[in-house]
C-alpha positions as CSV (number, residue, x, y, z in Angstrom):
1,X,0.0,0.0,0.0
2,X,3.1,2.6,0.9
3,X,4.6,1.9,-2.6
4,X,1.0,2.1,-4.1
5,X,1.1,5.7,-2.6
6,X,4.8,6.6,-3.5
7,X,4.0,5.7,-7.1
8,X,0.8,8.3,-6.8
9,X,2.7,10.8,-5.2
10,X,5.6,10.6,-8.1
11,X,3.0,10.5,-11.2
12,X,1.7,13.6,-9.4
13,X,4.7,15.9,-9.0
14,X,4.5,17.8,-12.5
15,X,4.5,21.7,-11.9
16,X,6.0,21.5,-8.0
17,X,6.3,24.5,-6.1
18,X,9.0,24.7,-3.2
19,X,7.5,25.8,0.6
20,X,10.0,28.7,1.7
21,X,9.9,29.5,5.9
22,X,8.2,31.5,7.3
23,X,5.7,31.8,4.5
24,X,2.7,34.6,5.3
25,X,0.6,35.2,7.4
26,X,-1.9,33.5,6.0
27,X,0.3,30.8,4.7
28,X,3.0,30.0,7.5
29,X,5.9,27.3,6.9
30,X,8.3,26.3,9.2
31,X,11.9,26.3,9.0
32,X,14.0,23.1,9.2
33,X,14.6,24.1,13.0
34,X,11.3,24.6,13.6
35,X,10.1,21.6,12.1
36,X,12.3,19.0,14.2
37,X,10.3,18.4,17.0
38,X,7.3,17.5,14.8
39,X,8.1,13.6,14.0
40,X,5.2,10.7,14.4
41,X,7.2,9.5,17.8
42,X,6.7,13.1,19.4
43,X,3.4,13.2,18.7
44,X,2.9,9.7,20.3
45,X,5.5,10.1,22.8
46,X,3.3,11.3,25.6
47,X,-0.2,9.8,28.0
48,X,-1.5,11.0,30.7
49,X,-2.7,14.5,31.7
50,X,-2.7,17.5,29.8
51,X,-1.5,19.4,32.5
52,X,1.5,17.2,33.5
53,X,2.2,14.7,30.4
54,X,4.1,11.4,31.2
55,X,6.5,10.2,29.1
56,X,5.1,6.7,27.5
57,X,6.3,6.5,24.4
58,X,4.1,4.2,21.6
59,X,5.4,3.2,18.6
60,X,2.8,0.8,17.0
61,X,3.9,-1.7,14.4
62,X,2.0,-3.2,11.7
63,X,-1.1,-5.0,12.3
64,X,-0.8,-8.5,12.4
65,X,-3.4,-10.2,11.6
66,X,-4.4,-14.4,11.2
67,X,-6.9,-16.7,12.3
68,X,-9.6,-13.9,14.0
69,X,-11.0,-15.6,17.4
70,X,-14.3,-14.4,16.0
71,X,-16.0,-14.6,12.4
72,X,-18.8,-11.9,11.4
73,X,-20.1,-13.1,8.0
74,X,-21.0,-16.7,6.4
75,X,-21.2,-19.2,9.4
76,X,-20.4,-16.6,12.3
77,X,-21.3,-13.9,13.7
78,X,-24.6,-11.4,11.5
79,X,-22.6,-8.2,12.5
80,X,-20.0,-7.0,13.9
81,X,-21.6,-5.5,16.6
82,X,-22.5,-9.4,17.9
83,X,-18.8,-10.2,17.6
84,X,-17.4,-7.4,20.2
85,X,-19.9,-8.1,22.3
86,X,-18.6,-12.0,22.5
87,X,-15.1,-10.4,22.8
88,X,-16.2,-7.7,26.1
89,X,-17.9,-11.1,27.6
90,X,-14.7,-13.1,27.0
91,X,-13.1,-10.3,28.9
92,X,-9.3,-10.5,30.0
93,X,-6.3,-8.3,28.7
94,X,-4.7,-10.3,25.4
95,X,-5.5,-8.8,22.1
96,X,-8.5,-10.5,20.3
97,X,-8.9,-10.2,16.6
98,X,-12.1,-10.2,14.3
99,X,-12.4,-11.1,11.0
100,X,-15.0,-9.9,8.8
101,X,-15.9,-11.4,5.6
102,X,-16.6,-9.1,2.6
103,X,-20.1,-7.8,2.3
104,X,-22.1,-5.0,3.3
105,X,-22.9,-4.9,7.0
106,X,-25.7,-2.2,8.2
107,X,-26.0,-1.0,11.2
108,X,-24.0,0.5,13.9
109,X,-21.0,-0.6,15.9
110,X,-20.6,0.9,19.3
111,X,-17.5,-0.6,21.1
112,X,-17.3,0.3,24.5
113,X,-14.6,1.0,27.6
114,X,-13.2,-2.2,29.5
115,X,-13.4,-4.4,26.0
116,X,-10.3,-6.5,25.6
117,X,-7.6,-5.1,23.0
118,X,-9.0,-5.6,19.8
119,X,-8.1,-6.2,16.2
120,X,-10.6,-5.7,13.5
121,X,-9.7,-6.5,10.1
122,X,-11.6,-7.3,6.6
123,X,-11.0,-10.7,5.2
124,X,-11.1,-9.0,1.6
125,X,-10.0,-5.6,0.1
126,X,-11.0,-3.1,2.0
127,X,-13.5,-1.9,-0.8
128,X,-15.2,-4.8,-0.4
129,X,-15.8,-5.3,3.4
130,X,-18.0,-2.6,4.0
131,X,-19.7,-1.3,7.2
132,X,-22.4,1.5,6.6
133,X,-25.2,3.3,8.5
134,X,-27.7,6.3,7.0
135,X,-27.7,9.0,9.8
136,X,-28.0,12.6,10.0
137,X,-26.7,14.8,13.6
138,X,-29.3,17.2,13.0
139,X,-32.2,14.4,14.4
140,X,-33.0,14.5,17.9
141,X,-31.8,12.2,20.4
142,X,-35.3,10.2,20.3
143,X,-35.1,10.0,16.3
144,X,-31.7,8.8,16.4
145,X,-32.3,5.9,19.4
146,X,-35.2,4.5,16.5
147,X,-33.2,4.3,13.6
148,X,-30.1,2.8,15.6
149,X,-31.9,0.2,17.5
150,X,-34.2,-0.4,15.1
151,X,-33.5,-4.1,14.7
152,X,-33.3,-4.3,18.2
153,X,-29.1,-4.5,18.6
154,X,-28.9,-2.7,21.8
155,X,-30.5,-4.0,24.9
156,X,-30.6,-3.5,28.3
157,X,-27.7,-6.1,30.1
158,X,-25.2,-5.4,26.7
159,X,-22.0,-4.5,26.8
160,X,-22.8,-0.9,24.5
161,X,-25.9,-0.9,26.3
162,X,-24.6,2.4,28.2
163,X,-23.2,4.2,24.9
164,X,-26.8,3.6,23.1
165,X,-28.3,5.1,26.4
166,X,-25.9,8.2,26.8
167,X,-27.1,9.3,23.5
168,X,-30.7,8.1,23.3
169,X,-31.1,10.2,26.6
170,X,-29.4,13.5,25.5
171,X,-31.6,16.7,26.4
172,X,-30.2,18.1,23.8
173,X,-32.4,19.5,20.6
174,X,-29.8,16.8,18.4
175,X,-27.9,14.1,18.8
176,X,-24.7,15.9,17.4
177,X,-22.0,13.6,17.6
178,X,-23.7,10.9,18.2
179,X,-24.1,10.5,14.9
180,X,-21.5,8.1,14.2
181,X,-21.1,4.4,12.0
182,X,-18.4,3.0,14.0
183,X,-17.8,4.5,18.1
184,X,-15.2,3.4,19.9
185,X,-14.1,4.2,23.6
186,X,-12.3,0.8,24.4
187,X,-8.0,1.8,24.6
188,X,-5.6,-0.1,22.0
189,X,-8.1,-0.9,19.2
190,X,-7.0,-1.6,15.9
191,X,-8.9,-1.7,12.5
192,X,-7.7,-2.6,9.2
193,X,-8.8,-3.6,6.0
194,X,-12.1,-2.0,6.4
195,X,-15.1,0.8,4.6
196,X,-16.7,2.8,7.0
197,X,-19.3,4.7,5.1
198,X,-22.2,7.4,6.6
199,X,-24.5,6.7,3.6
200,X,-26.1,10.2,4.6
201,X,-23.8,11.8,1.9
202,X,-25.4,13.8,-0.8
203,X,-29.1,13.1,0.4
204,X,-29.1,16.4,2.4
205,X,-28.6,20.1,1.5
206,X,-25.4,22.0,1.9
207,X,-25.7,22.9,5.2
208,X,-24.4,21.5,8.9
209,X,-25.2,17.8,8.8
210,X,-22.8,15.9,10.9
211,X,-22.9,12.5,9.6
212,X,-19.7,10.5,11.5
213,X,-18.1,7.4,9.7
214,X,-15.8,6.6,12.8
215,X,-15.6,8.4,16.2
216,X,-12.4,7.0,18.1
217,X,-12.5,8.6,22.3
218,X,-9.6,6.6,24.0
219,X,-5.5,6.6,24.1
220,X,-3.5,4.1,21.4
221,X,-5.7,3.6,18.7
222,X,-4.7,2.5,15.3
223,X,-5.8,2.7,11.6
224,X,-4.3,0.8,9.0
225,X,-5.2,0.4,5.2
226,X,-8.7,1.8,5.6
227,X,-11.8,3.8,3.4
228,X,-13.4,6.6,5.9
229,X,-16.2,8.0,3.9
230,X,-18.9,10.7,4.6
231,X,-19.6,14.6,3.3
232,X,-19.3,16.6,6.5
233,X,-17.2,15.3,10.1
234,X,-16.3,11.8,8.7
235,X,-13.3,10.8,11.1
236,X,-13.6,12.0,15.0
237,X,-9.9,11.3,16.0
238,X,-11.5,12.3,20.2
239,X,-10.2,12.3,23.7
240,X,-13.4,11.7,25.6
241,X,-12.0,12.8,28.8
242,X,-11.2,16.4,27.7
243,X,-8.5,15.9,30.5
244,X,-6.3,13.4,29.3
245,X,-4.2,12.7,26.2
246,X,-5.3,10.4,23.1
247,X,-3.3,9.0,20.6
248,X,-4.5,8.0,17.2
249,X,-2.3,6.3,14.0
250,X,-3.6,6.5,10.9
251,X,-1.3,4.6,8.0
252,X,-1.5,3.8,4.7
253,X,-6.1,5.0,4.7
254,X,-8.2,7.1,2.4
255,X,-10.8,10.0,4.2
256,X,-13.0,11.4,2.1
257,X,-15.8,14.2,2.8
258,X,-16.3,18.2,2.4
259,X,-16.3,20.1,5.8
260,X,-14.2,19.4,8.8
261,X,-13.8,15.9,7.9
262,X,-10.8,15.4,10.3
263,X,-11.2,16.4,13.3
264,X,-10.7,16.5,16.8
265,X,-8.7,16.6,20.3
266,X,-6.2,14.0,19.8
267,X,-2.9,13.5,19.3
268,X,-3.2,12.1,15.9
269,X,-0.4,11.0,13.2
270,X,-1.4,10.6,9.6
271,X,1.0,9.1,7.4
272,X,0.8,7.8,3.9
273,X,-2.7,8.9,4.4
274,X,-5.2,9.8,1.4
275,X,-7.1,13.0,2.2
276,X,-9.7,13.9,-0.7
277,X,-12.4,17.1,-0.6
278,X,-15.2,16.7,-3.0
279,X,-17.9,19.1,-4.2
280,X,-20.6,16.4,-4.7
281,X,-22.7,18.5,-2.0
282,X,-21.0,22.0,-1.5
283,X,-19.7,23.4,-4.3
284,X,-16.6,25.5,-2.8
285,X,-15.2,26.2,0.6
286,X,-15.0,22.6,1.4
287,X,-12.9,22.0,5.0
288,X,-10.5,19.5,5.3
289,X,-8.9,19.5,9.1
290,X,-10.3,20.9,12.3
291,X,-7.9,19.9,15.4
292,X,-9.1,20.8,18.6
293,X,-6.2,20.8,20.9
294,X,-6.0,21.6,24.2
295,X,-4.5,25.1,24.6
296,X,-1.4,24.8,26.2
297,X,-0.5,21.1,24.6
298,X,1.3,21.3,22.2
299,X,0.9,18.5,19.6
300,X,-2.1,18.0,17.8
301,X,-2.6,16.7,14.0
302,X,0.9,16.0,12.6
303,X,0.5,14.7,8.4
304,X,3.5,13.2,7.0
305,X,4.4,11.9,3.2
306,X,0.8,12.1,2.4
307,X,-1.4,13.2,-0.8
308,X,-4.3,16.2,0.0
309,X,-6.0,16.3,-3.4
310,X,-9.3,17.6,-4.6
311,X,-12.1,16.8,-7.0
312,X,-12.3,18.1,-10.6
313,X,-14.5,21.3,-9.5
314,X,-12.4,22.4,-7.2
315,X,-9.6,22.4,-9.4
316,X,-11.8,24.4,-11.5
317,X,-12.3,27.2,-9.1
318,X,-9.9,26.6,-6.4
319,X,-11.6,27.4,-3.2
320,X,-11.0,24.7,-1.0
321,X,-9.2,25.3,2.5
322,X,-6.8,22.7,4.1
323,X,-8.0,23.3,7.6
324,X,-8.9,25.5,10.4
325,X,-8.9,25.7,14.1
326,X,-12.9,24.4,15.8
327,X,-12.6,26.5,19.0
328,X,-14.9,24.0,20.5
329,X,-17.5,25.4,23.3
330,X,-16.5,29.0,22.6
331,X,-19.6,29.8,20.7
332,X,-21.2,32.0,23.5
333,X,-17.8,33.8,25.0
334,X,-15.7,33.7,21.9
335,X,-12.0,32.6,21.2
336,X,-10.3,33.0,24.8
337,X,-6.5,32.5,24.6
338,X,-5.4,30.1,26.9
339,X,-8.6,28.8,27.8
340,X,-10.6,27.7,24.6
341,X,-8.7,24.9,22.7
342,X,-6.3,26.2,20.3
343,X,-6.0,23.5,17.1
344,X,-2.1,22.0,16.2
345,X,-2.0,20.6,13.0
346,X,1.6,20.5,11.2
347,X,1.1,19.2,7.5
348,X,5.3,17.8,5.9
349,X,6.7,16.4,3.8
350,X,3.3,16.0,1.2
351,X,2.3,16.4,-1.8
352,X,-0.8,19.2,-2.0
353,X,-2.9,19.1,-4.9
354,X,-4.7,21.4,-7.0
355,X,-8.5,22.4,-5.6
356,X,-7.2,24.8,-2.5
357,X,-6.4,28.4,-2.3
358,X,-3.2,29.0,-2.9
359,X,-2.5,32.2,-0.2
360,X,-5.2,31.9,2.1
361,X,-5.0,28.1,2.5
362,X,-6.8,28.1,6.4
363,X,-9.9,29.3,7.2
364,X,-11.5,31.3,10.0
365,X,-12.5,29.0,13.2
366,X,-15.3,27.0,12.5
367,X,-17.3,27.8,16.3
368,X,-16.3,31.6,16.5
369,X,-15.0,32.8,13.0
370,X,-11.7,33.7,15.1
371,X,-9.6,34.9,11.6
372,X,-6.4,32.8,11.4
373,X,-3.0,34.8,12.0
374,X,0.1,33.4,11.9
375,X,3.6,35.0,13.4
376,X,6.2,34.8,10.9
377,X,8.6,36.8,13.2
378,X,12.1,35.7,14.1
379,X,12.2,33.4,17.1
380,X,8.4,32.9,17.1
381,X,6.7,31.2,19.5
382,X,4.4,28.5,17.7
383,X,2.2,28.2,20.7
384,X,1.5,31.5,20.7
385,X,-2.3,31.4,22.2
386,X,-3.0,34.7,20.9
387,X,-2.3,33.0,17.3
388,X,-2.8,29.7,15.3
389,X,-1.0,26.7,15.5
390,X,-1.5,25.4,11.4
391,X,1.5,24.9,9.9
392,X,3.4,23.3,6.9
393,X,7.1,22.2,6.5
394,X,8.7,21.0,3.0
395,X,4.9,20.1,1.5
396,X,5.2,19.3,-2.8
397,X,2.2,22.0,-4.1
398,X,1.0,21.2,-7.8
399,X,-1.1,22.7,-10.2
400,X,-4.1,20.7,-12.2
401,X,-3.2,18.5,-15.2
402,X,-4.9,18.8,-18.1
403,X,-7.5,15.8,-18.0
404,X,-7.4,13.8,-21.0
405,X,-10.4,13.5,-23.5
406,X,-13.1,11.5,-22.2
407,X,-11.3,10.5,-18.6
408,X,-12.7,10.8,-15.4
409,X,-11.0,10.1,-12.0
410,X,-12.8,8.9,-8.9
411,X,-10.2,8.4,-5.6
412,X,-12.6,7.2,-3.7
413,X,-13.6,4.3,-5.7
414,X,-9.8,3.1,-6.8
415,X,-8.5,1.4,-3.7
């Protein structure tokens, strides 16, 4: 899969563009100095609390996988939902692995705290093991409880039994974030080889509709060869305890979506990662990253050796942004520095496609329309509260080819 990508990335690279520090204000790049401290084992180097960070450093390997202790499809288990709820009964600490047979598998998967270490992996190309749910953040919490249970999978005495209820009770006029295919709380999951599609997708308007592929809350989770797919929030890299550090790895996977697709509190490292913005729903002004980092920690999103690209209307009319800061929970008082998370997000060593604007790349914070500014002084401080923390280091930009006669090009549908 890393060579796949290397090969893309190199039948890319016509009309490069160099990154020079300490770019604009409205485009920063760091400086070779500057950029050293942001390396995958930084980012992962730390657990523990915010406030006093304990070195732990985690430096995941491959995911092995092999004879899964559990089966979802032809004899085994109907979903995978069954199958993790075998595993949290089985209970103890050693890693147990699912194997999912290709197919299309409807329905929710909630995985919840105190399940063993799990690996869950498609038995098939990832394209063709396929886990997919229809809904929209903008229902309310009593809308969303009868489409997920439906079919009845949640019930009282189940291990997920207390996820379905934290949402189906919400006072809250939606179920927001809720709104998820795949949730996961439990610490040290893996899952590879695997679709996760939120089949909302171009059914609504243009306007907010959450629609979560995968939500991941807890510390050491890992991503490997997958398809995340939705239109608006697809992947919620989270730390549930707003307290404590997270750490997400994302190798070798394809996201797809058009506002804030990546987004989130934790520490998060993307690399050989496919990130695509399409304007199947919004035409322009599609949003690919929105960290959420707490404001005095200072790593949040770090993207390495991967591909950002576009659709064909966005390299039309180049409006697309790469990211911007969420400012989470500041709606009411507004951005306050030092207090209201700050997003980190470093994006090296890439390759940036045609679609985006070219000197204003990041766009205003997406809770309080905070503007982005950037110091590009000498000995800047690049946790500067009173700033943002988006930055790019030695990133390949491009310019659209001119498409062949008759030749179309779908990312999302190749791998």
């Amino acid at each position: 899969m890393m060579q796949a990508m290397t090969a893309a990335v190199a039948a890319m690279a016509f009309a490069i563009s160099g990154q020079t520090a300490p770019g604009t204000t409205t485009r920063p790049v760091l400086s070779k100095a500057e950029a050293e401290p942001f390396t995958p084992e930084t980012y992962l180097r730390y657990s523990g609390l915010y406030s006093a960070p304990v070195a732990d450093p985690w430096r995941p390997k491959p995911i092995a996988t092999g004879r899964p202790d559990y089966l979802v499809g032809g004899h085994g288990f109907a979903s995978v939902q069954q199958a993790v709820n075998a595993a949290f009964r089985d209970g103890g600490a050693a890693r147990r692995w699912i194997g999912v047979l290709p197919g299309t598998y409807t329905g929710t998967v909630f995985i919840p705290a105190g399940t063993p270490p799990l690996t869950i992996f498609g038995l098939g190309r990832p394209a063709e093991v396929r886990l997919e749910f229809t809904i929209d953040a903008t229902v309310t919490p009593a809308v969303w409880a009868e489409q997920v249970n439906a079919a009845g999978r949640y019930a009282e005495g189940d291990p997920a039994w207390p996820m379905f209820r934290s949402c189906a009770t919400k006072t809250s006029a939606t179920a927001g974030l809720c709104a998820t295919v795949v949730w996961a709380q439990s610490t040290d999951l893996q899952l590879k080889g695997l679709t996760i599609t939120n089949t909302l997708l171009d059914t609504v308007d243009r306007g907010t509709h959450q629609a979560l592929a995968l939500r991941t809350d807890a510390d050491r989770t890992q991503l490997e060869n997958m398809r995340l797919i939705s239109r608006q929030d697809t992947f919620l890299a989270n730390a549930d305890d707003v307290t404590r550090i997270a750490r997400v790895s994302v190798r070798d996977t394809y996201l797809e979506g058009d506002t804030d697709f990546v987004f989130g509190r934790a520490a998060a490292v993307f690399t050989g990662t496919h990130f695509h913005l399409v304007s199947s729903r919004k035409a322009g002004g599609g949003v690919i990253f929105a960290p959420n980092t707490a404001p005095n920690y200072p790593y949040g999103f770090l993207v390495t050796h991967s591909r950002i690209t576009a659709d064909a209307a966005y390299q039309t009319a180049p409006t697309g942004y790469l990211g911007r800061a969420w400012d989470q929970g500041a709606s009411a008082t507004g951005y306050l520095p030092g207090s209201t998370p700050n997003g980190q997000l470093v994006i090296r060593d890439s390759l940036i496609g045609a679609g985006f604007n070219t000197v204003t790349p990041w766009a205003s914070a997406a809770t309080t329309a905070r503007p982005f500014t950037a110091r590009i002084d000498e000995g800047r401080d690049l946790n500067d509260v009173d700033h943002n923390r988006l930055w790019e280091h030695a990133n390949r930009l491009t310019a659209a080819p001119a498409p062949a006669a008759g030749t179309t090009t779908s990312p999302g549908t190749r791998r």
